[in-house]
N, C-alpha and C positions, 0 to 999 in steps of 0.2 A: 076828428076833433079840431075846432078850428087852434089858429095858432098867431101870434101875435109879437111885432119887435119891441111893443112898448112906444114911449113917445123919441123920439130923434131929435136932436137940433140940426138946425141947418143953417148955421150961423159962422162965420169964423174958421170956415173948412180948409182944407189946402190940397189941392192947389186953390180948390175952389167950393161954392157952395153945388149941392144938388140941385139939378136940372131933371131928371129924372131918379125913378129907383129900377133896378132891375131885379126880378123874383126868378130863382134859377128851380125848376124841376124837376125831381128826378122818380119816375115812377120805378118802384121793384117787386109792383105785385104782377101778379099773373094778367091782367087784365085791364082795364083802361080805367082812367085817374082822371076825374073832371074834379075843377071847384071852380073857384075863383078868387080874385086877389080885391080886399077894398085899400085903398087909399083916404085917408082922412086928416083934412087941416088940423091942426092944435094952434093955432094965432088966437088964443083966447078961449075959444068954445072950439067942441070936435064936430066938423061938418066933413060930409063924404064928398071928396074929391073924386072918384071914379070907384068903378066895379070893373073888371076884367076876368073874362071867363079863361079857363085855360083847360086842354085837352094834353095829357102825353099818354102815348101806347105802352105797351107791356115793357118795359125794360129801358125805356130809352127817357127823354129828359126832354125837355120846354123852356125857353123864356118868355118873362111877361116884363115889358116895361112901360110903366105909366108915368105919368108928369106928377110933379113936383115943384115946378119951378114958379118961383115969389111964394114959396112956403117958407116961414121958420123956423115951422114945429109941425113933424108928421109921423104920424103910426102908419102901419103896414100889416093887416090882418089876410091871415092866407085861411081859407076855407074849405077843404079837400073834400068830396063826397063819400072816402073810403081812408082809411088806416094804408101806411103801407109807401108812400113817399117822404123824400127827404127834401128838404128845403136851405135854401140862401139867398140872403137879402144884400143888395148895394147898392148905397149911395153911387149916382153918377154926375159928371160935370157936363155940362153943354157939348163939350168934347168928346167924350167917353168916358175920361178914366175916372178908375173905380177909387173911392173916396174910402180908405182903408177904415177910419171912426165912426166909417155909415155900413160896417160889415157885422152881418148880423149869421153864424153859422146856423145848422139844424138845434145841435145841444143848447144855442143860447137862446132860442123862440119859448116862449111862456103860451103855454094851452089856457085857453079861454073858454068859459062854457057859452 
């Protein structure tokens, strides 16, 4: 079932605003875990800012990190082809570091039909 953080700002962050997001993956089914991750503008209307496919094997985990950057409003829709992984979402700064207001846990993602 897909899954989604809702809309984000990207406004007035600290240290700094998103440059990127990073989508952390953690497969714990017995077998192999594709989907993908969409990225979508919110500056007014929602336009797809990328699609990103993601692959993790049986037991182990993935990241996806796509741009963000000159967004000030973005969702983050992760798309799994099977039940069975756990997901987290974060704001990142040009630099790296993780932007704790752009932290989006598994329990806090909203299913989507």
């Amino acid at each position: 079932m897909p899954l989604t953080t809702g809309p984000i700002e990207n406004t007035g962050n600290q240290p700094a605003n998103a440059s990127s997001v990073q989508i952390k993956v953690l497969n714990l089914t017995g077998g192999l875990l594709t989907g993908v991750v969409r990225v979508f503008k919110l500056n007014g209307t929602r336009q797809l800012l990328s699609t990103t496919p993601f692959a993790a094997a049986s037991n182990a985990s993935t990241f996806v990190t796509p741009s963000v950057s000159g967004t000030f409003q973005y969702e983050v829709e992760i798309v799994p082809n099977q039940t069975g992984g756990i997901y987290s979402v974060y704001g990142r700064t040009a630099g790296g570091t993780i932007i704790t207001a752009q932290r989006f846990v598994n329990s806090e993602l909203t299913s989507i039909l």
